[in-house]
C-alpha positions as CSV (number, residue, x, y, z in Angstrom):
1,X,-18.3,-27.4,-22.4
2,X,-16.4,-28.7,-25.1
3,X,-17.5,-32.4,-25.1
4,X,-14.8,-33.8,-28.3
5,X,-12.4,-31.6,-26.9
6,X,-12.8,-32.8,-23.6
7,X,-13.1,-36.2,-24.4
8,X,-9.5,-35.8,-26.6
9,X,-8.1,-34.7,-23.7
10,X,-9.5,-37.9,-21.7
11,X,-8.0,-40.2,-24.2
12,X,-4.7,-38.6,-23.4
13,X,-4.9,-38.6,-19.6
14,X,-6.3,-42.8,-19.9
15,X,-3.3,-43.7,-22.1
16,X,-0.9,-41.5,-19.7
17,X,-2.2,-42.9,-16.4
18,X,-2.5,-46.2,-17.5
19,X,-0.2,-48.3,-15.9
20,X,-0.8,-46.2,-12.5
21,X,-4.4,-46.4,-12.2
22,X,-4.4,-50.3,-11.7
23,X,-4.0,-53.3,-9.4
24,X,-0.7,-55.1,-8.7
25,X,-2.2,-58.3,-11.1
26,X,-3.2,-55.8,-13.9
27,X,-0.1,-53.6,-13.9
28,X,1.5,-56.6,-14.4
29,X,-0.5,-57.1,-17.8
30,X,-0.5,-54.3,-19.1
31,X,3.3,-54.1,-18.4
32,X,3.7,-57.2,-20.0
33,X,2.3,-55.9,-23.1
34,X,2.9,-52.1,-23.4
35,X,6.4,-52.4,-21.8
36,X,7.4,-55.5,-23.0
37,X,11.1,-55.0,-24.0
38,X,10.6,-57.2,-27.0
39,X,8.2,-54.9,-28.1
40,X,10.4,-51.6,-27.7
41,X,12.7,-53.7,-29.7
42,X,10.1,-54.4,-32.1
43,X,9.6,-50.1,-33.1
44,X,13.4,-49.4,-33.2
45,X,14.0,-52.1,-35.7
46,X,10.7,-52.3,-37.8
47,X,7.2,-51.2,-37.6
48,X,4.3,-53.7,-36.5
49,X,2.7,-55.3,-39.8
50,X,-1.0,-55.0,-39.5
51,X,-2.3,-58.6,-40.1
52,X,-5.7,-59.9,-41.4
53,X,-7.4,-63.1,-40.6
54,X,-6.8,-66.1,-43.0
55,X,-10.6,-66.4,-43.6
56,X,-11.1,-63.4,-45.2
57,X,-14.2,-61.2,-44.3
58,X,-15.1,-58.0,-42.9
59,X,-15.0,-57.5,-39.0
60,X,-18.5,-57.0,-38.2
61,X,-19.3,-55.1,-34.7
62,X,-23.0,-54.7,-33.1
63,X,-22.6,-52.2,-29.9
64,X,-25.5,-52.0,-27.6
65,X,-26.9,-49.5,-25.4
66,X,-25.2,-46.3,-26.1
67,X,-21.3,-46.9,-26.2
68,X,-19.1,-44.2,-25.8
69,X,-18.1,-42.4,-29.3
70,X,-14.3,-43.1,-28.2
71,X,-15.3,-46.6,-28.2
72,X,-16.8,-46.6,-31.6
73,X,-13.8,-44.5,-33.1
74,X,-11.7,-46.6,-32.1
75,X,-12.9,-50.1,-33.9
76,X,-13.9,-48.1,-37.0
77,X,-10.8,-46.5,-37.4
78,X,-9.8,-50.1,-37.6
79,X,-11.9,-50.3,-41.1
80,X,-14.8,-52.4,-39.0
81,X,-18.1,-53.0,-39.8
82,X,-19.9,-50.9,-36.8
83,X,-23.4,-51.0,-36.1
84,X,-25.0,-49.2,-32.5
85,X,-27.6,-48.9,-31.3
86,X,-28.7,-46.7,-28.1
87,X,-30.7,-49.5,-26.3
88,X,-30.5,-53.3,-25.5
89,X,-32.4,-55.3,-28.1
90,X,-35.2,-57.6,-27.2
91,X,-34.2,-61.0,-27.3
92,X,-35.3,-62.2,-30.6
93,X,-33.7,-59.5,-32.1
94,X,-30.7,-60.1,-30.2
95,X,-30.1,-63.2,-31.3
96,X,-31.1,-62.7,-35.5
97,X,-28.5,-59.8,-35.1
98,X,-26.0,-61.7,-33.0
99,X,-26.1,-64.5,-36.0
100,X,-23.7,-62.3,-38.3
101,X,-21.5,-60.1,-35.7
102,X,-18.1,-61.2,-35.2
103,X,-18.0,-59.2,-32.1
104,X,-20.5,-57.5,-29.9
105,X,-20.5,-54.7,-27.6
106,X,-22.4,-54.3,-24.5
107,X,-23.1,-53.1,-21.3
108,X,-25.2,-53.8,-17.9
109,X,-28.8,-54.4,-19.4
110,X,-27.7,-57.0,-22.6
111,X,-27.5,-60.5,-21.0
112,X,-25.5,-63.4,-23.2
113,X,-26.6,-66.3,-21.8
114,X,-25.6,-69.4,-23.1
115,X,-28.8,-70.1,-25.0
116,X,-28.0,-66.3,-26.6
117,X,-24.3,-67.6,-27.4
118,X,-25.5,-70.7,-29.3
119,X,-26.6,-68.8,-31.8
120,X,-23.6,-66.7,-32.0
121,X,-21.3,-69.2,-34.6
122,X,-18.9,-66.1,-35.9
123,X,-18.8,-64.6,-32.3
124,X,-15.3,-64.7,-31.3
125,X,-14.7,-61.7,-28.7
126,X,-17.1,-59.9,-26.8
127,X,-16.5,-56.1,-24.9
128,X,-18.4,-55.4,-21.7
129,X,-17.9,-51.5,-21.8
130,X,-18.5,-51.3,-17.6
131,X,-17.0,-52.7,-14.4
132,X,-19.1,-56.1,-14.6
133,X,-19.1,-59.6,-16.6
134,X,-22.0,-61.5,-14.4
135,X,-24.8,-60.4,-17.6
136,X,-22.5,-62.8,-20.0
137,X,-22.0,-66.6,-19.0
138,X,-18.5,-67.1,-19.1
139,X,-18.2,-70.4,-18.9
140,X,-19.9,-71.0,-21.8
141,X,-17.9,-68.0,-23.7
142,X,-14.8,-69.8,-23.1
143,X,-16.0,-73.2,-24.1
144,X,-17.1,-71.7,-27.7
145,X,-13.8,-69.7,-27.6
146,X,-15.3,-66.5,-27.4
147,X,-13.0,-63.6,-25.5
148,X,-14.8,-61.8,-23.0
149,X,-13.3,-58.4,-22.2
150,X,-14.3,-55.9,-19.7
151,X,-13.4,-52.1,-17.8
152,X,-12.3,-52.9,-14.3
153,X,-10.8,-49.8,-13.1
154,X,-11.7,-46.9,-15.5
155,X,-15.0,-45.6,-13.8
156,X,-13.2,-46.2,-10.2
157,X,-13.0,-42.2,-9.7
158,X,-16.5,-41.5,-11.0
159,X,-18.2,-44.1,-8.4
160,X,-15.7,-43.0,-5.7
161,X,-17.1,-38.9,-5.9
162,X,-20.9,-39.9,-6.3
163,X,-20.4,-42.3,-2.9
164,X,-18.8,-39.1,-1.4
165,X,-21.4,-36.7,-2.3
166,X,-23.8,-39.5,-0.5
167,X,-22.2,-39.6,2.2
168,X,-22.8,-35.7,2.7
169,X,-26.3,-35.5,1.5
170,X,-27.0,-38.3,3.9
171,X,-25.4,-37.0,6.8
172,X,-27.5,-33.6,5.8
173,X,-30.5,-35.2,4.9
174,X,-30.5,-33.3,1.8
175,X,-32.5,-35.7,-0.5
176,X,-35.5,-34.8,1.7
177,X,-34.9,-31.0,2.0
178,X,-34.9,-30.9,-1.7
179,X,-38.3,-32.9,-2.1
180,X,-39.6,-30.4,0.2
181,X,-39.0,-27.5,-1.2
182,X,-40.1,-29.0,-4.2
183,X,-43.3,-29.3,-3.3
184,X,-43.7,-25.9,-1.9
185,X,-42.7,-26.6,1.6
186,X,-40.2,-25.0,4.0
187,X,-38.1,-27.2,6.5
188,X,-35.1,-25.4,8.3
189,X,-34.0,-28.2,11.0
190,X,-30.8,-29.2,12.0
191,X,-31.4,-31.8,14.3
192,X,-30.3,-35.7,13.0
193,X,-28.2,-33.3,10.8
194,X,-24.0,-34.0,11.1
195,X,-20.7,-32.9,9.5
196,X,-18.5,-35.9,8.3
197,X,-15.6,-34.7,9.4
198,X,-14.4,-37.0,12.0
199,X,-17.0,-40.1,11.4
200,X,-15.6,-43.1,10.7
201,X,-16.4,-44.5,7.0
202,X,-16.4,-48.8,6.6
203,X,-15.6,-49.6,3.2
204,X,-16.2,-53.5,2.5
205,X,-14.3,-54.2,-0.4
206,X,-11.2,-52.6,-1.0
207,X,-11.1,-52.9,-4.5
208,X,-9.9,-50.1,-7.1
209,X,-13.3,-48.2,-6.2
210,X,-12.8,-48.7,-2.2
211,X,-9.2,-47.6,-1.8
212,X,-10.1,-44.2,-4.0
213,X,-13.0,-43.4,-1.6
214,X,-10.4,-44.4,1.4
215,X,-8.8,-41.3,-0.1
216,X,-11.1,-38.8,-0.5
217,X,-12.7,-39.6,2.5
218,X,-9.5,-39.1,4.8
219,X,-9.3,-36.0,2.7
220,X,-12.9,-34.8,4.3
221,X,-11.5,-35.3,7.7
222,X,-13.2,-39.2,8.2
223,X,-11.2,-41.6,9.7
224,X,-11.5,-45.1,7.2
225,X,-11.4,-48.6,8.0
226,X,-12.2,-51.3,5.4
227,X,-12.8,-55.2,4.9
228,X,-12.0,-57.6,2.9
229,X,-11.3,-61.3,2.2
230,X,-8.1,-60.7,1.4
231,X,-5.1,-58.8,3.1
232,X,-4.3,-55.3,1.3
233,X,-2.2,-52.4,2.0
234,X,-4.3,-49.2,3.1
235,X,-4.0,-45.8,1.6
236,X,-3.1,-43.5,3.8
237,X,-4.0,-44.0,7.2
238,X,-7.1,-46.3,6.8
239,X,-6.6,-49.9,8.8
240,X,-7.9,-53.1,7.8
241,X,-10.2,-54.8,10.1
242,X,-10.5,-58.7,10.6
243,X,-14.2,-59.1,10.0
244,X,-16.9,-57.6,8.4
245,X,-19.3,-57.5,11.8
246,X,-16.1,-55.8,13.2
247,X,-16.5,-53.0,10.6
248,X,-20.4,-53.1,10.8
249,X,-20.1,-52.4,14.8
250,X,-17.6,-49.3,14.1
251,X,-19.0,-47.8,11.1
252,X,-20.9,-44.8,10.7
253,X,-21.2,-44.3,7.2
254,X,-20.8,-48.2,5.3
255,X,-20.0,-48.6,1.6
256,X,-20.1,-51.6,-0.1
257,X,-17.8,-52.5,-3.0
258,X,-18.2,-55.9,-3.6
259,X,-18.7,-58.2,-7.1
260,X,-21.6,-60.6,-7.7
261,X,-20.7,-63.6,-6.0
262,X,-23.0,-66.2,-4.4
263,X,-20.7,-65.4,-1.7
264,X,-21.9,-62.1,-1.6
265,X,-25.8,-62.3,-2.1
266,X,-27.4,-61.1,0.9
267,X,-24.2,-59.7,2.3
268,X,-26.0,-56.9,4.2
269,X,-29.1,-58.4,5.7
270,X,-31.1,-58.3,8.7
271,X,-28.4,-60.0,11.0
272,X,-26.1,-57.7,9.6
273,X,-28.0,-54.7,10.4
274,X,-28.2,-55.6,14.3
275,X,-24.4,-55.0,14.2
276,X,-24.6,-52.0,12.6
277,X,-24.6,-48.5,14.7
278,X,-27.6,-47.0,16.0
279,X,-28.2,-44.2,13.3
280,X,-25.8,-45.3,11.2
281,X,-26.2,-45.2,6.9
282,X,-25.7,-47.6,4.5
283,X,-24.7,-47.3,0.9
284,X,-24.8,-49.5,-2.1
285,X,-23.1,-48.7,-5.1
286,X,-21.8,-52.5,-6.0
287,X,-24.5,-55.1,-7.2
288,X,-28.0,-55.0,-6.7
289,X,-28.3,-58.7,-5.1
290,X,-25.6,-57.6,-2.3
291,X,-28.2,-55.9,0.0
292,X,-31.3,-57.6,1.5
293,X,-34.0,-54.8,0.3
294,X,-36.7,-55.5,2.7
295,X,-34.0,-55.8,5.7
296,X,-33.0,-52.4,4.2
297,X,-36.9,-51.3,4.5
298,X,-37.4,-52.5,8.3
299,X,-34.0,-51.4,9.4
300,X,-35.2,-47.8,7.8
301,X,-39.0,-47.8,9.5
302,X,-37.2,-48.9,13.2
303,X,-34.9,-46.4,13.3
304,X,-31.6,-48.5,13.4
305,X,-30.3,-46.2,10.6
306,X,-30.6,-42.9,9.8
307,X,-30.4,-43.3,6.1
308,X,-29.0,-45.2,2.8
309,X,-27.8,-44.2,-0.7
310,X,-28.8,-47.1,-3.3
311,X,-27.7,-47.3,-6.7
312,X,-28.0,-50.7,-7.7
313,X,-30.9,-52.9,-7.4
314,X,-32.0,-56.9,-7.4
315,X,-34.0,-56.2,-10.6
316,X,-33.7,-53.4,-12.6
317,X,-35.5,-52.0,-16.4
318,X,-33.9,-52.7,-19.4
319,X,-34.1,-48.7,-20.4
320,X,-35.1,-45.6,-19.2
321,X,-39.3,-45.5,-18.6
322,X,-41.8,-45.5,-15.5
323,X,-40.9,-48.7,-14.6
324,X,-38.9,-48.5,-11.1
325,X,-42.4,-49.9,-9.1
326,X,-43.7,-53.1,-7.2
327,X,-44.2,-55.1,-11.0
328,X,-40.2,-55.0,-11.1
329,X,-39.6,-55.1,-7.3
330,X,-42.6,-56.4,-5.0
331,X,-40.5,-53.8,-2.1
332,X,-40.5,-50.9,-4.5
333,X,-43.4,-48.3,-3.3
334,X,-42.2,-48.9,0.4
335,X,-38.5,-48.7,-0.8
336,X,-39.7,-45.3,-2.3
337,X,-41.2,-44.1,0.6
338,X,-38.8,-44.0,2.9
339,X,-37.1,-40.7,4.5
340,X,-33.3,-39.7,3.9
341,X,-33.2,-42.6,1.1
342,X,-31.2,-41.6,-1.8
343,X,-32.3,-44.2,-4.5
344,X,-30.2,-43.6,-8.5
345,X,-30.5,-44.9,-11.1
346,X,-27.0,-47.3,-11.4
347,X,-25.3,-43.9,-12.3
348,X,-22.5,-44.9,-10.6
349,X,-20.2,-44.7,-13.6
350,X,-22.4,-42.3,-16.0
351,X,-20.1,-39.7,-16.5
352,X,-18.6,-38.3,-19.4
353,X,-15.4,-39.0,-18.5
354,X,-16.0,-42.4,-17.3
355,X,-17.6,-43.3,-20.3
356,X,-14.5,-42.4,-22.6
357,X,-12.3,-44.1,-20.6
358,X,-14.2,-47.5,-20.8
359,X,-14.9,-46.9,-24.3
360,X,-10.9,-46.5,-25.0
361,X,-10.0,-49.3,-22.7
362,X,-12.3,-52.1,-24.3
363,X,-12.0,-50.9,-27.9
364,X,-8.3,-51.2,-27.5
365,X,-8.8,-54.4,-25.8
366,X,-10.9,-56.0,-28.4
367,X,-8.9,-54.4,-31.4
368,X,-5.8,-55.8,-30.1
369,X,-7.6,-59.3,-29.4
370,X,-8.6,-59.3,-32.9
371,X,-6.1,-57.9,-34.9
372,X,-3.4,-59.6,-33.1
373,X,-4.9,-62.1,-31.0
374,X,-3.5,-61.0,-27.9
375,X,-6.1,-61.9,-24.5
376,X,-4.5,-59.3,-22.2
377,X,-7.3,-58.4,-19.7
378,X,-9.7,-60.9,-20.7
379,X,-11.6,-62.0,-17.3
380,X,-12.5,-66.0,-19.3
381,X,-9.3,-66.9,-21.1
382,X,-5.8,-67.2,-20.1
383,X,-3.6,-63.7,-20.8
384,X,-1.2,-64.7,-24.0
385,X,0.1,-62.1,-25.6
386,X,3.3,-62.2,-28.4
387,X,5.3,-59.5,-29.6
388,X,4.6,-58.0,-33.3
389,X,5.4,-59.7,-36.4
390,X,6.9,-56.8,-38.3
391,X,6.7,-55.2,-41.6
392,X,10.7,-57.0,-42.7
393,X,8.6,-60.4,-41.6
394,X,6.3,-60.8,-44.8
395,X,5.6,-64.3,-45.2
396,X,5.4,-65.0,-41.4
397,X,1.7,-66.5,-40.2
398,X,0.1,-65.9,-36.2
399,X,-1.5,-69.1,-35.5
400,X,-4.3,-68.8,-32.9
401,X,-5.8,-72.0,-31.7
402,X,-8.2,-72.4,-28.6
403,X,-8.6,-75.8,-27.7
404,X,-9.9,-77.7,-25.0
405,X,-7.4,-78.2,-22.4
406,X,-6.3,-82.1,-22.3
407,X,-2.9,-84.4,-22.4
408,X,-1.4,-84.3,-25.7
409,X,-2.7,-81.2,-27.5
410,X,0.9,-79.2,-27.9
411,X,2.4,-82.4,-29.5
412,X,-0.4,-82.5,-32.8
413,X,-0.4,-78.8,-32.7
414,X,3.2,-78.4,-33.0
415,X,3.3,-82.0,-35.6
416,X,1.2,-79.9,-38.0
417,X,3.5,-76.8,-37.7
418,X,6.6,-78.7,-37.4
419,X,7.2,-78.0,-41.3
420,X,7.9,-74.1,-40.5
421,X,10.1,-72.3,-38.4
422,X,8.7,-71.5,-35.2
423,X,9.9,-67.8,-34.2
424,X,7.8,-67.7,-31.1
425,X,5.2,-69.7,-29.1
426,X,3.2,-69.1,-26.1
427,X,0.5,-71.2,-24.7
428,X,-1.7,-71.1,-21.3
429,X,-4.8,-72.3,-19.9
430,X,-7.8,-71.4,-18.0
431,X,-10.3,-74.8,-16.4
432,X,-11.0,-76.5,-19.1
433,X,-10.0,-74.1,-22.2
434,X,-6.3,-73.9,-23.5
435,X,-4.9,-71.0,-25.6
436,X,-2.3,-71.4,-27.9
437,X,-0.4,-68.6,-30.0
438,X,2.5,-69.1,-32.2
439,X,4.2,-67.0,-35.1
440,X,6.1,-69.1,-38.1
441,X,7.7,-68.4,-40.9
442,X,7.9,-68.3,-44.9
443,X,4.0,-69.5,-45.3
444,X,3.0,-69.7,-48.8
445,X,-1.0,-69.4,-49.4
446,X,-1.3,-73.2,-50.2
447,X,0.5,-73.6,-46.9
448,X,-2.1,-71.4,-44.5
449,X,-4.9,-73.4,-46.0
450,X,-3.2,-76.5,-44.8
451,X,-2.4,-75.5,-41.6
452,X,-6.1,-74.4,-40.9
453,X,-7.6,-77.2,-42.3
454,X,-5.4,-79.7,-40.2
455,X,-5.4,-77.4,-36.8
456,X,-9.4,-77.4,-37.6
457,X,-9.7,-81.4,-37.9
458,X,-8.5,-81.8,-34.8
459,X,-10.6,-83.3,-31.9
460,X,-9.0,-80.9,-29.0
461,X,-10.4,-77.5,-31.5
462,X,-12.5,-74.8,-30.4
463,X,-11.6,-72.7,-32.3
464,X,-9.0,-71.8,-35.2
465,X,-7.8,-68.5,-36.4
466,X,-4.9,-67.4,-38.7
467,X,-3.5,-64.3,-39.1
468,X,-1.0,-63.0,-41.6
């Protein structure tokens, strides 16, 4: 296969699905900043001007474990510092290399607590290249004024297909028939053995990933209802159910697509699995803390399901290594022992295709956020986003100033720039952190280091940027 090729032709299909491939909340975002009508206006007049910070130094980058080449194209085409590296770094390392980056790239295995962050002074965005934001604390992102960015849609299709292909195995018990011919040993049965076609599928969390498997599952012939805590429109034919021990009691295939909420810890346990069918399966391809393991185990051994799929765990290595057993997880030999137990790796999103996407999606993200200081789709700062200062606007500055978010902010910001013409100003805020963007006009050098210097003395500051 022709991987660039194929990963070219990704890049196109990403950039031409875009605004189809998300939620109602997120449409709305990206609408607001690739089909802003200000901005159309912006190309038929004059061409963006590509600005550059105030405090002049390279844009240094550290990516962790393995990001997509797309990714990494993307911020050095930008003329940025990149360093990657294939692996997470052990913690001492992370944090002397963390010291120096302006922005870092990461995945599931890096976690940025806030000790981590402390150390981080020029740290001032950070790209989580997969689905999830609960390895970096956001709180204490947003309180140092650090961006947090993340891909919450882009590996939706590539989780959808590998819960699909569970759902057959399971229901064909295929995981064992493979082990056993493996190991020399041949097992024709059919009995405990089912097609799919005309089961009913309970998805829990009908999220981006949940409504595309309510799709291809109706397209298999299963009928699909779904839970969730909040009221959505089904695709297709699939219904809504009020509770989730209403779907549990219907179900016989379950799929949970759920975050990493408290509310969500133990959402599948042992009272959980006494609603569940007799011979039904369970599969997990959410978070790791969502499913009681050892509930999982006796519910196994007893017979009250005929089989599970499990992707994510409660702990889980930091790379790849003989190191899935009881040291990591005290339930892991019995977990492994189980029949018709499909147990990945977190693959759910390692495709090819998956993998460009998110590497397109959050390199855009965080070029945009530094280059221009827009915040569309961060998940720990409020979205602010202004159209481009153009090439026929020379001497025009973009002031970017995160602040904490109390009474009487906006009047000392906008004293200090009330010597300039404000073309444009947006502000927002998120709990306790405030985001402020504003573009004025005919800024001499003397008069950027004044406005820094004055923004920076301020009590409210988090942090100051200028661009020009």
């Amino acid at each position: 296969m022709d991987i660039p090729g194929a990963a070219t032709k990704i890049a196109e299909q990403f950039s031409n699905s875009i605004s189809l491939s998300v939620s109602p909340e997120q449409s709305k975002s990206y609408q607001n900043k690739y089909n802003n009508p200000f901005r159309r206006r912006t190309y038929s007049s004059s061409m963006p001007r590509a600005l550059q910070p105030y405090v002049a130094n390279d844009v240094k980058i550290l990516l962790l474990e393995n990001i997509n080449q797309t990714g990494q194209d993307i911020l050095k085409g930008q003329g940025y510092q990149v360093e990657a590296y294939k692996s997470s770094l052990p913690k001492a390392e992370l944090i002397e290399k963390i010291k120096t980056a302006n922005v870092i790239g990461i995945r599931s295995k890096t976690l940025l607590t806030e000790e981590v962050l402390s150390h981080a002074q020029n740290l001032i965005a950070i790209g989580c290249f997969c689905i999830g934001t609960n390895q970096v604390d956001l709180n204490a992102a947003a309180k140092m004024g650090i961006a947090v960015f993340n891909s919450p849609f882009s590996n939706s299709r590539s989780v959808a297909e590998l819960v699909i292909s569970e759902i057959v195995a399971l229901a064909r018990q295929l995981g064992d028939r493979s082990m056993e011919m493996h190991q020399g040993r041949w097992n024709k049965v059919s009995n405990g053995c089912w097609e799919v076609r005309g089961k009913t599928l309970g998805i829990v969390g009908y999220g981006h990933i949940g409504s595309q498997l309510s799709v291809l599952a109706e397209a298999m012939g299963m009928s699909v209802i779904y839970y969730d805590v909040v009221n959505l429109m089904g695709m297709g034919i699939a219904r809504q159910v009020p509770t989730l021990n209403a779907l549990l009691e219907r179900a016989d295939f379950v799929s949970l697509h759920v975050p990493e909420l408290p509310e969500t810890k133990n959402l599948i346990g042992e009272k959980e699995f006494a609603h569940m069918k007799n011979g039904s399966y369970l599969l997990n391809n959410s978070r790791g803390s969502v499913v009681d393991i050892q509930a999982l185990i006796n519910a196994s051994r007893s017979g009250k399901i005929a089989g599970a799929a499990i992707d994510v765990y409660p702990n889980e290595p930091g790379g790849n290594g003989d190191y899935f057993n009881k040291d990591l997880n005290s339930w892991g030999e019995d977990l492994c022992s189980l029949k018709n137990v499909i147990l990945t790796p977190h693959i759910g999103g390692s495709t090819e295709e998956a993998q460009a996407a998110i590497g397109i999606e959050v390199a855009e993200a965080l070029k945009n956020y530094v280059s221009e200081g827009s915040t569309v789709g961060a998940v720990n700062m409020p979205e602010v986003n202004l159209r481009n200062i153009t090439l026929d606007e020379p001497n025009h500055v973009r002031v970017i100033y995160i602040h904490k978010n109390i009474p009487g902010v906006l009047g000392r910001v906008n004293g200090i720039l009330s010597q300039h013409n404000v073309d444009k100003q947006m502000t927002d805020s998120r709990g306790e952190v405030a985001y402020l963007m504003a573009d004025i006009s005919d800024v001499d050098q003397a008069q950027k280091k004044d406005i820094h210097d004055s923004l920076e003395a301020l009590e409210s500051r988090i942090r100051t940027r200028l661009l020009y």
